[in-house]
C-alpha positions in Angstrom: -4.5 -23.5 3.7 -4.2 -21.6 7.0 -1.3 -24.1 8.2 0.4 -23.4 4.9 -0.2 -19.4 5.6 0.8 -19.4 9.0 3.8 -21.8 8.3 4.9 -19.6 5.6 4.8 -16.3 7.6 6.4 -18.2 10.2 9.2 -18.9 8.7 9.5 -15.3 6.8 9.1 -13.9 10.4 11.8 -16.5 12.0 14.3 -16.2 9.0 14.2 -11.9 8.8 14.5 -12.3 13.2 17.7 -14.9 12.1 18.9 -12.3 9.4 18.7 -9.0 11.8 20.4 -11.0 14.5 23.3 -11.7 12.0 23.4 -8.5 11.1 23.6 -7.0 14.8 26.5 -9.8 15.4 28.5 -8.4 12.4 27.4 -5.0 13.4 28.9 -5.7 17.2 31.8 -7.6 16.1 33.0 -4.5 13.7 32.4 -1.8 16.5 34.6 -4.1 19.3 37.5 -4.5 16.7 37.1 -0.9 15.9 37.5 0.2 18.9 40.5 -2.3 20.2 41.7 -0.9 17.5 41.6 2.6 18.7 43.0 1.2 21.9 45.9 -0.4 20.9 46.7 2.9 18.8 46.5 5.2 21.7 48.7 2.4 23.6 51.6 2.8 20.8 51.2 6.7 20.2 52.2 6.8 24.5 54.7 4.6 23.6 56.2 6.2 21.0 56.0 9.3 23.3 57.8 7.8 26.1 60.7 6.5 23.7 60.8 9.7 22.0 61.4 11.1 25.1 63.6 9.0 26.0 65.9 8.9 23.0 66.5 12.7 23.2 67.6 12.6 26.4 70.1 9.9 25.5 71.3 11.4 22.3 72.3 14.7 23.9 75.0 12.4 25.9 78.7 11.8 24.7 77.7 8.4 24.0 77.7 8.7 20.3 79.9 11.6 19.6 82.9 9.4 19.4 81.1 7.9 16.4 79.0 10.5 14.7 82.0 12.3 13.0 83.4 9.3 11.2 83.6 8.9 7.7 81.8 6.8 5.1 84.0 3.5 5.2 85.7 2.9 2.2 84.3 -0.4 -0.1 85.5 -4.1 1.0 86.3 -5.3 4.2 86.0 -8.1 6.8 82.5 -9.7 7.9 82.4 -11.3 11.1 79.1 -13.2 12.8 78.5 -13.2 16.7 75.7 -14.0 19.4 75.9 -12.3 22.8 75.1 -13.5 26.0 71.8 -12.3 25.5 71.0 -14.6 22.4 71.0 -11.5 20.1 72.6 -12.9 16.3 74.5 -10.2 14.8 76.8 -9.4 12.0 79.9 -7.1 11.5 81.5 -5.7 8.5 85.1 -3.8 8.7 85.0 -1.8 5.4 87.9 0.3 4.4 91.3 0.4 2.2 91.9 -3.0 0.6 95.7 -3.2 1.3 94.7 -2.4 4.9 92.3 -5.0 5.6 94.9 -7.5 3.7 97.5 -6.8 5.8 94.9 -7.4 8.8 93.9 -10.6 7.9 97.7 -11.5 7.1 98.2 -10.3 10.9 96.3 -12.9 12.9 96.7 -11.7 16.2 95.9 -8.0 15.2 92.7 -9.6 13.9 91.8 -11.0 16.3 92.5 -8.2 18.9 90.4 -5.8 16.5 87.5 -8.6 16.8 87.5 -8.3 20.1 87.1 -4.5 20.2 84.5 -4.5 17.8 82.4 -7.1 19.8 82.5 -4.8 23.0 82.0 -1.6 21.3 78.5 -3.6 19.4 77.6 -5.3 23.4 77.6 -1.9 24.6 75.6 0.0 22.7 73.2 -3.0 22.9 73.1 -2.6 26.4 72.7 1.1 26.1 69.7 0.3 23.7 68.5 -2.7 26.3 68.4 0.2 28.9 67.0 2.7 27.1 64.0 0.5 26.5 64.0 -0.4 30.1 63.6 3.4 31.0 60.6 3.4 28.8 58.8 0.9 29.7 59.3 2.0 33.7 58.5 5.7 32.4 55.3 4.3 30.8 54.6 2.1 34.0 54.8 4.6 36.9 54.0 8.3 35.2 51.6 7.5 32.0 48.8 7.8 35.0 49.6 10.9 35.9 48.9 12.3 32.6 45.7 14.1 32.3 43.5 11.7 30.2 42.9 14.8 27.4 46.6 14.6 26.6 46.9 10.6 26.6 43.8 10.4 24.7 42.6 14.0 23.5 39.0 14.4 22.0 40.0 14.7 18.0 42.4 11.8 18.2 40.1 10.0 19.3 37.4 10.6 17.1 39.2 10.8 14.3 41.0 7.3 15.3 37.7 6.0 15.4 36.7 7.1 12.5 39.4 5.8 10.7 38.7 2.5 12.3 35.2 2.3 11.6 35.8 3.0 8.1 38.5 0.5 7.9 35.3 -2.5 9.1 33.3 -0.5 6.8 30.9 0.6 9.1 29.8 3.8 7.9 27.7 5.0 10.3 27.6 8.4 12.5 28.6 7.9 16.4 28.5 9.5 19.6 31.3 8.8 22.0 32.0 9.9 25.7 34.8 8.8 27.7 34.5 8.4 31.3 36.9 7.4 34.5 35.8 3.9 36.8 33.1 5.9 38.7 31.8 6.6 35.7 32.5 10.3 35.2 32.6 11.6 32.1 35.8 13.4 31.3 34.6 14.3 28.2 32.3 13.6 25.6 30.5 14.7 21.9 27.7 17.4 21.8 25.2 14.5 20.9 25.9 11.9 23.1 23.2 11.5 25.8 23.9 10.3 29.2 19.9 8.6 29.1 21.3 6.0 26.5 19.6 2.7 28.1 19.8 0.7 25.5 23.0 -1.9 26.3 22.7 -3.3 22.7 23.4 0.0 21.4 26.4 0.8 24.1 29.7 0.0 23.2 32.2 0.2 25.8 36.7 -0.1 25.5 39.0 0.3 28.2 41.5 3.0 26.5 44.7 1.8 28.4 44.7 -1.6 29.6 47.8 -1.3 31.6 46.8 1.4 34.0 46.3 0.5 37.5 42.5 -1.4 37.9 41.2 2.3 40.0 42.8 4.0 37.4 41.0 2.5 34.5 39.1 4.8 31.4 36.9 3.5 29.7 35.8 5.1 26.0 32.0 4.6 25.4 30.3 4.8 21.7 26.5 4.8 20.8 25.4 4.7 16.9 21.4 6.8 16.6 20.7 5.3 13.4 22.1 1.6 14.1 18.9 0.1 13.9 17.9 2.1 10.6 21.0 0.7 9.4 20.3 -2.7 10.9 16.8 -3.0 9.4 17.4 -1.3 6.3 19.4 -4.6 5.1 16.9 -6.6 5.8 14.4 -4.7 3.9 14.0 -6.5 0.5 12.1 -9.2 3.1 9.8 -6.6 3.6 7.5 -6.5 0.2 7.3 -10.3 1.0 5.9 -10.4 4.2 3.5 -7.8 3.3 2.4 -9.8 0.1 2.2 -12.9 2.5 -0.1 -10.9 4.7 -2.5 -9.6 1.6 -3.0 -12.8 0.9 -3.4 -14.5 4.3 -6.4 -11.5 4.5 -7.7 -12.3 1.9 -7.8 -15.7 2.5 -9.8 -14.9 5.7 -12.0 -12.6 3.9 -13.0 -15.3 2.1 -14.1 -17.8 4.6 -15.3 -15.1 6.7 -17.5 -14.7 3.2 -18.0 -18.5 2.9 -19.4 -18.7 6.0 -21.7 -16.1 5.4 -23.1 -17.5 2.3 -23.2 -21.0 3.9 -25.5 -19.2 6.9 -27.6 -17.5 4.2 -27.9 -20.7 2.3 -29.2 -22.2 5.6 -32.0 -19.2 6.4 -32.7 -19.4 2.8 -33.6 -23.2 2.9 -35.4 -22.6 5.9 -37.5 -19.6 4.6 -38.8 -22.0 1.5 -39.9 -24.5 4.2 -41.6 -22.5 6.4 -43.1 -20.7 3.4 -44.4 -24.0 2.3 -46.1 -24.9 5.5 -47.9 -21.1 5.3 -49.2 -21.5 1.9 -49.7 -25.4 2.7 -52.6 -24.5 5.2 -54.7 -21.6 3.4 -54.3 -23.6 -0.2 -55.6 -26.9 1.9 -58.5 -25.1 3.1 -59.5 -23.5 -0.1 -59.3 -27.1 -1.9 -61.0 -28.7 1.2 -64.3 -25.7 0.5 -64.5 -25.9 -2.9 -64.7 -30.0 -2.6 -68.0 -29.3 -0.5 -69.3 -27.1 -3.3 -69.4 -30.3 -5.1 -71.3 -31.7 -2.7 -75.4 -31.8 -3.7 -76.4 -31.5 -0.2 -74.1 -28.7 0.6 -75.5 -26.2 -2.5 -78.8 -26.9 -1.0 -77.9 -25.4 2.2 -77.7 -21.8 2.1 -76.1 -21.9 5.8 -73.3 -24.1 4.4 -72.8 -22.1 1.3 -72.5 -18.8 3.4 -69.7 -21.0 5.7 -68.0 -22.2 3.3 -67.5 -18.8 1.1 -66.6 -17.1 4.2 -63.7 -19.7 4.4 -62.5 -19.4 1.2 -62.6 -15.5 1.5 -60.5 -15.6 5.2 -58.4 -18.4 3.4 -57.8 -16.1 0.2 -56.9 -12.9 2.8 -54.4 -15.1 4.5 -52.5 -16.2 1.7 -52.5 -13.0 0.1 -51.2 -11.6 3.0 -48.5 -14.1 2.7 -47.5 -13.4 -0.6 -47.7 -9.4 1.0 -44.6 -10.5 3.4 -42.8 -12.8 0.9 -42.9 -9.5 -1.7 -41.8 -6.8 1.3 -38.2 -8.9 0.6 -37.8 -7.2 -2.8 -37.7 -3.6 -0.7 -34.1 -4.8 0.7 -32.6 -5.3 -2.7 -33.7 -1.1 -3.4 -31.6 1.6 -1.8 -34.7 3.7 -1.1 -38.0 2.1 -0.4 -40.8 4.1 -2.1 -42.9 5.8 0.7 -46.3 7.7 0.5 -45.6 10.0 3.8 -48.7 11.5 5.5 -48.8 13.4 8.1 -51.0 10.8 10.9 -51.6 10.7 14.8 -49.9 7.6 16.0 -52.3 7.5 19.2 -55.0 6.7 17.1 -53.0 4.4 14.7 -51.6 2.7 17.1 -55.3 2.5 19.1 -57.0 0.9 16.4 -54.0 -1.6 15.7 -54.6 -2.5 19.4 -58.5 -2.9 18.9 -58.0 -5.0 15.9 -55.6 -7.0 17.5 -56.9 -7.6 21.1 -59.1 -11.3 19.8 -55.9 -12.4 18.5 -54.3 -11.9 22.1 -57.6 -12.9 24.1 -57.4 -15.9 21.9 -54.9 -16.8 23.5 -55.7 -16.6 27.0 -53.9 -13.1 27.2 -54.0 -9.5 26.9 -53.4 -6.1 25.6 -52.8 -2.7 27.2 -52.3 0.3 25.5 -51.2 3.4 27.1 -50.9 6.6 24.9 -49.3 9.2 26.8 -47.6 10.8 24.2 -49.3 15.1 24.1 -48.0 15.6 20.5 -47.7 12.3 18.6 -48.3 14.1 14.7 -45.6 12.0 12.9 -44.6 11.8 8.5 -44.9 8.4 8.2 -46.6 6.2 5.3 -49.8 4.7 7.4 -49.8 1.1 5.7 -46.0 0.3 6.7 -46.7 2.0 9.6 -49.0 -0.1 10.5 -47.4 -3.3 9.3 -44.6 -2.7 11.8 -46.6 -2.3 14.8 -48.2 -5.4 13.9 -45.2 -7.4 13.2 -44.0 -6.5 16.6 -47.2 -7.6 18.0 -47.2 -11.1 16.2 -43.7 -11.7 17.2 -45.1 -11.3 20.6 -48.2 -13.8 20.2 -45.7 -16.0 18.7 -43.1 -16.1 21.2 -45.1 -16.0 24.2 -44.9 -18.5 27.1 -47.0 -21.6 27.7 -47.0 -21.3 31.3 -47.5 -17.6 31.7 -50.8 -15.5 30.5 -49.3 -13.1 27.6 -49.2 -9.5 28.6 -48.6 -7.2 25.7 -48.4 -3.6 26.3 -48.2 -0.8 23.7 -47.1 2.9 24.8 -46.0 6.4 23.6 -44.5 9.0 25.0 -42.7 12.6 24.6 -39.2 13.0 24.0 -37.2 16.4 24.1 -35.9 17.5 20.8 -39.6 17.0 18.9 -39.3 12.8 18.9 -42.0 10.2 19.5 -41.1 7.3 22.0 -43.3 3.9 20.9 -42.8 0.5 23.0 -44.3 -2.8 22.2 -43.2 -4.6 25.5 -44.2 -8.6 26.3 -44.0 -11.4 28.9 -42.8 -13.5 26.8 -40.0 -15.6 26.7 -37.6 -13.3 25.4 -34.2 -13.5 23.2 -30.6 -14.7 24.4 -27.8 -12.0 24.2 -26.3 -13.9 21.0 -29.6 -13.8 19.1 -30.3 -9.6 20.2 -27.4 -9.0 17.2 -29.2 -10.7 14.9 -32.9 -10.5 15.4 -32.6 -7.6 12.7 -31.1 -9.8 10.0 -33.0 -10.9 6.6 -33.7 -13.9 6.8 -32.7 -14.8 10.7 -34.7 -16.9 13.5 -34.2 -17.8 16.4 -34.1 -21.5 17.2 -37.3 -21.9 18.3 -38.6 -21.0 14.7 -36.1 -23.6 13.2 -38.3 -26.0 14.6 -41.4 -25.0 13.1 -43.5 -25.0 16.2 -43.3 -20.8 15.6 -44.0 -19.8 12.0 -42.7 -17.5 9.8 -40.0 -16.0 7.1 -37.4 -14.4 9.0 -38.2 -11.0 7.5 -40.9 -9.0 10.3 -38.2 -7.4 12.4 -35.6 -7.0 9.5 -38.8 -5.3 7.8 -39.6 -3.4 10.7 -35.6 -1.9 11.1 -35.9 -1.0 7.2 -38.9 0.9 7.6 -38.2 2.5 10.8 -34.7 3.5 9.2 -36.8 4.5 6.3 -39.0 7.1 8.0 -36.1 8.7 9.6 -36.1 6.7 13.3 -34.0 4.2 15.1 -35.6 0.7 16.9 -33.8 -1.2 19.5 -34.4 -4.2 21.4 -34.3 -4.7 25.4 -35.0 -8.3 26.7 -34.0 -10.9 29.2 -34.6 -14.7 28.8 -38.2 -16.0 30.0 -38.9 -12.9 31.6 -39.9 -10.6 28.2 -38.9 -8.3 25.2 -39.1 -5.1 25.0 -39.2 -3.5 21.4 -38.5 0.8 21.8 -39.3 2.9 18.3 -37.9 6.7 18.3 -39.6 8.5 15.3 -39.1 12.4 14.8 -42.5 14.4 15.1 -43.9 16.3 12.0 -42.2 19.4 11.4 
């Protein structure tokens, strides 16, 4: 499923990229043709001045006026067809009175003779022509140059030339134009256009007259603000698909992102009922176990045994109700507010009689335990059973997790904070928690890996336990520790108002 995503968006991606590349091609191709165009139309509006020019200089002469007062032949006549030494095919009709032309074409020789006179009257005014274009092009050659470039090319024709142009490729777009000499000063240019155009994609660039002199070149540059809009705005119907394409590829990692999560939950889950087992395996053994030897004859006789074996059963009994204690605390994460009986209590002396109570467990061990209450004012609202469950849960954790090598040093300490807050540390040698693990010691549920193993027992819930309550009571817990060198466990809990 995530090759099929990513192949699908791939493709979306690849074919819009293929689709706004078309687009800029069509786009580029319109603009260039536009603007040769534009070119080509200031190259025949010089023209036509040149000629115009021209001609009115020649049409002042005498060369016509022989023939601009004749009149309007009369209808019929004699056609004749010729090429002159240039290769130019033309023809010749002799219109006028019927009987005149009659008696021409009966007179051979006076035909022929008014042929002739016709054919050099037609070769020289094509040679007047040939040399009136002659003195156009040369007019064009050597003084179009000298023109200033706002009368060759002035600032409305050329915008609205370009207009018309861009129109004609149906690209309907506003522009910005300058136009500029080889050295690349601008001779003139819009109010928007802006020399800091970088963008070479978005620069289009004409040479006005391509038959000036290379050093005399000008060149006519356009820039469109809103191609891109334009350019992306066809394109835009792929949008809604790629956007549906990434809902769904989110959702699809929402969902193993959620998989995994309950797969991991499934796992602390099966590993809470089988270290849950093991604890009620042990105190349910031991009760069996005494109250076998109650059966025993010899054993009711025996007061001494009697008093043993209820005083097993009765630690047994504590131990698994305390069990059952933890394994209920879960049902407090499934509330949005635990329900708290807040008294006002002195955590020096809580926390000095947890220490008492706990110092066997330690010495048991081969270790021991420090506390060191320096805290002047430590009057806190907290609920003194839960209160006391967390500082012990912190302190089993520790007994737990100590190292076999090293004698366990546990250390418990308060101290004054400014702005009316209590300081408490629960500090250990012990062998501490890697830097993956320090996100997720808080977790329901979560152990380490040594308590996958079931040489460390327990449910997963004292320190997610101990983060609830300490949220609870309106205080904040976090964990220092460095691997086989110790924990640290710091409790900040506001003082009672």
């Amino acid at each position: 499923m995530a090759l099929a995503f990513a192949g699908l968006l791939s493709m979306q991606v690849f074919y819009m990229h293929s689709m706004v590349k078309m687009r800029y091609e069509q786009f580029a191709s319109a603009v260039r043709q536009s603007l040769y165009g534009v070119s080509q139309r200031l190259v025949r509006e010089e023209t036509r001045y040149f000629l115009d020019e021209s001609v009115s200089q020649v049409s002042s002469s005498s060369f016509y006026s022989p023939y601009m007062s004749e009149s309007k032949p009369q209808l019929g006549g004699l056609k004749f067809s010729f090429t002159t030494s240039s290769g130019l095919e033309a023809d010749l009709t002799i219109k006028g009175n019927p009987k005149e032309i009659t008696r021409i074409q009966s007179n051979s020789d006076l035909a022929s003779r008014h042929y002739q006179s016709v054919r050099d009257e037609v070769r020289d005014r094509y040679m007047q022509q040939k040399g009136i274009m002659d003195e156009v092009i040369v007019n064009i050659i050597s003084q179009s140059t000298t023109r200033p470039i706002s009368e060759r090319a002035d600032s409305a024709t050329v915008a609205h030339l370009l207009r018309q142009e861009l129109d004609t490729m149906g690209v309907k777009l506003p522009f910005e134009f300058a136009v500029v000499n080889r050295a690349g000063t601008i001779q003139y240019r819009t109010a928007g256009y802006s020399t800091s155009v970088g963008d070479r994609d978005n620069m289009f660039v004409q040479v006005l007259f391509p038959q000036d002199p290379f050093e005399k070149l000008t060149f006519l540059k356009v820039y469109f603000p809103t191609k891109n809009d334009y350019i992306f705005s066809s394109v835009s119907f792929m949008y809604p698909t790629i956007a549906f394409t990434v809902i769904l590829l989110v959702v699809f990692v929402v969902t193993i992102v959620l998989a995994f999560r309950q797969k991991r939950l499934s796992e602390m889950k099966n590993d809470f009922i089988n270290n849950m087992t093991h604890e009620f395996k042990t105190p349910i053994s031991s009760i069996s176990l005494a109250a076998q030897m109650l059966n025993d004859q010899s054993v009711r006789k025996s007061p001494a045994m009697l008093q043993q074996i209820s005083t097993v059963i009765n630690d047994e009994t504590k131990r698994l109700r305390f069990q059952v204690e933890k394994v209920l605390q879960m049902s407090m994460f499934d509330r949005q507010k635990a329900t708290l009986k807040l008294e006002e209590v002195d955590a020096n002396s809580e926390i000095y009689n947890i220490v008492n109570t706990f110092k066997l467990k330690v010495e048991k061990y081969g270790g021991k335990i420090t506390a060191q209450l320096d805290a002047m004012d430590a009057i806190v609202n907290v609920d003194p059973m839960h209160f006391t469950n967390v500082i012990f849960n912190l302190l089993d954790n520790a007994v737990k997790y100590r190292r076999e090598d090293v004698p366990l040093d546990l250390v418990v300490s308060t101290r004054d904070l400014s702005g009316e807050r209590l300081q408490i540390t629960v500090s250990d040698n012990g062998i501490g928690i890697r830097k993956d693990d320090l996100k997720k010691i808080f977790e329901k549920f979560y152990r380490v890996s040594t308590g996958n193993r079931h040489d460390v027992k327990g449910f997963g819930l004292g320190l997610a336990y101990v983060r609830k309550m300490v949220t609870e009571l309106g205080g904040e817990i976090t964990v220092e520790s460095e691997l086989n060198v110790g924990t640290k466990f710091i409790i900040i809990l506001p003082l009672s108002k």
